[in-house]
C-alpha positions as CSV (number, residue, x, y, z in Angstrom):
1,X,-19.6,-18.6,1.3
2,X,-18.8,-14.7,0.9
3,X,-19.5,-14.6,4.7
4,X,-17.0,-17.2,5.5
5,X,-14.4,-15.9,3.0
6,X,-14.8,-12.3,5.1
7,X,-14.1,-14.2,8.4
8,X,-11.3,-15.5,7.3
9,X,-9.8,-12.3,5.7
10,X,-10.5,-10.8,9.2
11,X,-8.7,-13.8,10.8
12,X,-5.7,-13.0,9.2
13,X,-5.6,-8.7,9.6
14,X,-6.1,-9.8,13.2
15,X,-3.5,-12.1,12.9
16,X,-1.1,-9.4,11.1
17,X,-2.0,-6.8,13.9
18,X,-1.2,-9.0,16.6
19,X,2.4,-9.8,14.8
20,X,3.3,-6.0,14.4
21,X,1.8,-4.7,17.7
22,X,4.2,-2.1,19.1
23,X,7.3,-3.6,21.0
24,X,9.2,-1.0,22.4
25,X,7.7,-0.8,26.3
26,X,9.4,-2.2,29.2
27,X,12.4,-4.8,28.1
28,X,12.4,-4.1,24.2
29,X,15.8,-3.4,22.8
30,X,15.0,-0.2,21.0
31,X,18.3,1.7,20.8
32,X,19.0,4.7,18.2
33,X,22.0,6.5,18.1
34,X,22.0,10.0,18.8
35,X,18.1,9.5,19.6
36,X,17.4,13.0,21.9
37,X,13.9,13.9,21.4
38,X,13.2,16.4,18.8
39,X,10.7,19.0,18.4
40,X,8.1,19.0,15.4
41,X,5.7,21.0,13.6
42,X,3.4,18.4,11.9
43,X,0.7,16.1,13.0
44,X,1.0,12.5,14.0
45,X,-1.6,10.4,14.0
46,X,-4.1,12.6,14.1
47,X,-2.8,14.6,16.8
48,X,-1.5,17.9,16.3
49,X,2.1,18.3,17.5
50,X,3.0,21.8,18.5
51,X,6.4,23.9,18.6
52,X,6.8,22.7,22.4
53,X,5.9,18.9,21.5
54,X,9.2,16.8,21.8
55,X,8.8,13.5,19.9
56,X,11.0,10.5,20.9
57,X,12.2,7.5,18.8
58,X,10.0,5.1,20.8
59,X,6.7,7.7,20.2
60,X,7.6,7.9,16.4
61,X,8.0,4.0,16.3
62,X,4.9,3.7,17.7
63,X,2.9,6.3,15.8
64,X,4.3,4.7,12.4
65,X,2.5,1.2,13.6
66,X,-0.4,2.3,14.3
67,X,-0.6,3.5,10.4
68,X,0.6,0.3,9.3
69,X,-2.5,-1.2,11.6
70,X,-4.8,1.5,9.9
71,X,-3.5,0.8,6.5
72,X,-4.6,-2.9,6.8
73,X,-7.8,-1.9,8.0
74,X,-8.3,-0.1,5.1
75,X,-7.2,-2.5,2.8
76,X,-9.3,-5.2,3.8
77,X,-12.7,-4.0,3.9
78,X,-13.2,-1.5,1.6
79,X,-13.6,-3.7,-1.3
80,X,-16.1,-5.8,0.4
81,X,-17.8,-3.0,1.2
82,X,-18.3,-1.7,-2.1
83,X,-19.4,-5.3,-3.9
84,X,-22.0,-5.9,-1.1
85,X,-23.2,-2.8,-1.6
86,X,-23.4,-2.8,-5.1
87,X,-24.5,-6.6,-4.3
88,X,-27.4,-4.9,-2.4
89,X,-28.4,-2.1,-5.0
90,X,-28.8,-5.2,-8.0
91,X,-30.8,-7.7,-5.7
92,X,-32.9,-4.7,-4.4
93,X,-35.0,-4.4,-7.7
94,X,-34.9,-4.6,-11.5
95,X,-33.4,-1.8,-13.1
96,X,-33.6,-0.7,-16.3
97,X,-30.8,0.7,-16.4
98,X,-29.0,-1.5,-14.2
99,X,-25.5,-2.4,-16.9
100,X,-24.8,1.3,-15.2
101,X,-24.2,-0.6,-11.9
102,X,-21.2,-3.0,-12.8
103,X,-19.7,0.5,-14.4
104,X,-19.6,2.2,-11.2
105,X,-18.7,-0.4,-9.1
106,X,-15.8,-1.6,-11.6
107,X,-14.4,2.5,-11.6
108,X,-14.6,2.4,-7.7
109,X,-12.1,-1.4,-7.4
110,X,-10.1,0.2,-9.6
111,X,-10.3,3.6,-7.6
112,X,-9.7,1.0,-4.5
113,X,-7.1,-1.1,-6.2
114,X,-5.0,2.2,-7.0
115,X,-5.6,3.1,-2.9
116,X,-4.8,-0.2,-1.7
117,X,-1.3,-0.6,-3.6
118,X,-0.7,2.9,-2.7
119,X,-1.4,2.2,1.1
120,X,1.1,-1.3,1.0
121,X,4.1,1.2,-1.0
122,X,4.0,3.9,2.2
123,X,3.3,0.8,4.5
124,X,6.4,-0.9,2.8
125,X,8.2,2.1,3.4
126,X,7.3,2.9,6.6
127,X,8.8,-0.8,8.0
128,X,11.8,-0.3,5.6
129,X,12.0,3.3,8.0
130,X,11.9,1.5,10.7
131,X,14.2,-1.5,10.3
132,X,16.7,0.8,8.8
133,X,16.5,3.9,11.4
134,X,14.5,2.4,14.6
135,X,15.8,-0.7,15.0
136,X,18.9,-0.2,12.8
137,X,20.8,1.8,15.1
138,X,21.0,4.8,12.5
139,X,21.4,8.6,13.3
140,X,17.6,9.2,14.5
141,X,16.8,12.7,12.4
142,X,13.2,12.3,12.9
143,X,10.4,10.9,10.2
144,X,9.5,14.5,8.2
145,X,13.3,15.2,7.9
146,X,14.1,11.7,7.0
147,X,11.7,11.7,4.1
148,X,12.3,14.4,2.7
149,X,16.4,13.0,1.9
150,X,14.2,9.9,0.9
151,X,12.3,11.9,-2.2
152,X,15.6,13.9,-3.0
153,X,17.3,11.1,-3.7
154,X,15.2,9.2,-5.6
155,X,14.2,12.3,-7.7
156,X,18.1,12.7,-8.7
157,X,18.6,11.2,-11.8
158,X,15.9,8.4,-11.2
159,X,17.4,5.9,-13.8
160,X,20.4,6.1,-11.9
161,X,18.8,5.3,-8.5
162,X,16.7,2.5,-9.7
163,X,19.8,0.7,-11.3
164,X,21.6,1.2,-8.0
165,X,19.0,0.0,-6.1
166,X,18.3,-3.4,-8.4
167,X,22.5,-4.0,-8.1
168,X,21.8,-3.7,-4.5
169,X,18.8,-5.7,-3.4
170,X,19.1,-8.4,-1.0
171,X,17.0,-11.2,-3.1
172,X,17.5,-13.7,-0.2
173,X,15.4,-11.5,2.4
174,X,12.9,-11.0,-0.4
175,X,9.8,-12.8,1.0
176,X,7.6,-15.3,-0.8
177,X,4.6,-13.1,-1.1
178,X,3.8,-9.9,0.6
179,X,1.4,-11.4,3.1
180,X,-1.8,-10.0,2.8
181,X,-1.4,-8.9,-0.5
182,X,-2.2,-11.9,-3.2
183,X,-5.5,-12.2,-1.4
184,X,-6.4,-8.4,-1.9
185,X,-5.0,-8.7,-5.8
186,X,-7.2,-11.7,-6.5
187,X,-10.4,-10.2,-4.5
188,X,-10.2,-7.1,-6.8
189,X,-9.9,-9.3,-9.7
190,X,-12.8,-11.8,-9.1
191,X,-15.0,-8.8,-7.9
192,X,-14.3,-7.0,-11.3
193,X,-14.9,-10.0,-13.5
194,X,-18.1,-10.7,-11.8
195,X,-19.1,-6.6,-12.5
196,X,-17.9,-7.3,-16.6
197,X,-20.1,-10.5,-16.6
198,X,-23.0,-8.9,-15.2
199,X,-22.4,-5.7,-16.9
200,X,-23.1,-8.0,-20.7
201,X,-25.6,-10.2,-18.8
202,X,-27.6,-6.8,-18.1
203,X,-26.6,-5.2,-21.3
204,X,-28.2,-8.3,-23.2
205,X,-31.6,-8.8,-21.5
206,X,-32.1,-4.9,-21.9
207,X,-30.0,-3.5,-25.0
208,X,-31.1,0.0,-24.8
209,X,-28.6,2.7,-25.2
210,X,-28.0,3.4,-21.8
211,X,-26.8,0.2,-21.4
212,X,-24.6,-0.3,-24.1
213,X,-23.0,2.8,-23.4
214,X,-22.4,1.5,-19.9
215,X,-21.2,-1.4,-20.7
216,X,-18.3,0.0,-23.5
217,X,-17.2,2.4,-20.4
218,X,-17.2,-0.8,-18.3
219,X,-14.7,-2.2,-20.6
220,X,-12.4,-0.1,-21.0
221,X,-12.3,0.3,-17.0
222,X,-11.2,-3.0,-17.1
223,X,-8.7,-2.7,-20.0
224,X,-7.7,-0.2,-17.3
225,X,-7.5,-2.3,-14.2
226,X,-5.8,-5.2,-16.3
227,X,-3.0,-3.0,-17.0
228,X,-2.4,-2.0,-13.5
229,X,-2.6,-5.4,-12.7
230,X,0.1,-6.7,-14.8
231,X,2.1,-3.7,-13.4
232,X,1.4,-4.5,-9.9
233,X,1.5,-8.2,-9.6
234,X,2.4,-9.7,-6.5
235,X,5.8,-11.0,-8.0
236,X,7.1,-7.8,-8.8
237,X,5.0,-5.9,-5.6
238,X,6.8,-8.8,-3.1
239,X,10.6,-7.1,-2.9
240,X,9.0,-3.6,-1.8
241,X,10.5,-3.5,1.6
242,X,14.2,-4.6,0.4
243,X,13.9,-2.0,-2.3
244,X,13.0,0.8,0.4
245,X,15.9,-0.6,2.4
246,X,18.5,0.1,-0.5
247,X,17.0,3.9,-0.6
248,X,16.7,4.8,2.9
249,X,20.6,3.6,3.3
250,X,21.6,5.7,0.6
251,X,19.1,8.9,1.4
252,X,20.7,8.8,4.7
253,X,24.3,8.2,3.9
254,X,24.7,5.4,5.6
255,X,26.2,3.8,2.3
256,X,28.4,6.2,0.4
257,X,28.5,7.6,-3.4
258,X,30.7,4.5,-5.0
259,X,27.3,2.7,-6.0
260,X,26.1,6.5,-7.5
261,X,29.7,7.6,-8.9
262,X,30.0,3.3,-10.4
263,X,26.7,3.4,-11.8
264,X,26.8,6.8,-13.4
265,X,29.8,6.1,-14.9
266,X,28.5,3.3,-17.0
């Protein structure tokens, strides 16, 4: 059953990877204004880029898919690595220790939880980048200079910004679910109720004090992932990209300071 539930959860990245495959060879309408190549200091994908490196629009588009390919990656199997894993450790042999186990393994989903939302907020980011700038027809300043006007402005005045950029968001382009996403939340979820059940089941057949102790840190790692959970649920995590929309156009001035100067001014 697990086995069949990883097929399919590699069914869909495959079918997420073929839908955001990079577009922009021969025939695809990529056109930025102002898009001469510019010269880096950084690294991209790996790759160092030297003074003498000129990057183009097209390379940059495709450099920031290939993360968004690599985030999903990520996303999808780490968690299943870790249960069968820890899956593998409790079949192995009895331990009397074992309520240790579901501790561990319940601090690294939550670890992997904090990764995995982290990973969609860049990845939501990076299309929102890409929609706005790439395909937008935007003044093309580059990624590194673009992002840095994307953290000034949301670290002036943050109350501010986030009340402008509620007034602002386009609800009716807000998807139904963030595509891959519900899965992931509810995988986390079932993986770290399974680790609390086992974690008491343990904890009763061998109440040393190892094991209790174990199993109080286990619950208060959940208290801890519950939290994040209600903070990060996919009805609040689904508008991501239309909120980075609403920033990028105002961290590169291509809406003006009415929305700041009407806002403040309340």
């Amino acid at each position: 059953m697990i086995w069949d539930f990883w097929e399919r959860i590699r069914q869909v990245d495959s079918e997420l990877t073929s839908h955001f495959r990079p577009l922009h060879g021969a025939g695809h309408p990529l056109k930025v204004a102002n898009s001469q190549p510019v010269m880096h200091q950084s690294t991209w994908g790996g790759k160092a880029v030297s003074e003498n490196t000129k990057l183009s629009p097209a390379q940059e588009y495709d450099t920031l898919r290939d993360e968004l390919s690599q985030s999903r990656k990520y996303v999808f199997e780490r968690p299943l690595v870790i249960v069968g894993v820890g899956a593998a450790l409790l079949t192995a042999e009895r331990l009397q220790y074992g309520a240790a186990l579901p501790a561990l393994l319940t601090g690294l989903l939550l670890f992997n939880y904090w990764f995995t939302v982290n990973r969609l907020m860049s990845s939501a980011r990076i299309v929102a980048y890409i929609q706005v700038v790439l395909e937008g027809g935007t003044e093309w300043r580059g990624w590194e200079t673009s992002l840095r006007e994307y953290r000034i402005w949301i670290k002036d005045d943050p109350e501010v910004k986030k009340q402008i950029v509620e007034s602002e968001l386009n609800q009716r382009a807000v998807p139904d679910a963030l595509m891959y996403y519900p899965p992931i939340f509810l995988i986390h979820i079932a993986f770290v109720v399974l680790c609390l059940t086992v974690g008491f089941l343990l904890t009763i057949n061998q109440p040393n004090a190892t094991n209790v102790t174990a199993t109080a840190v286990l619950v208060l790692l959940v208290g801890v992932f519950v939290r994040y959970c209600w903070k990060w649920k996919p009805s609040k995590m689904r508008s991501l990209i239309e909120r980075n929309i609403v920033i990028w156009q105002h961290a590169l001035g291509i809406k003006g300071r009415r929305s700041e100067d009407a806002v403040g001014g309340q």
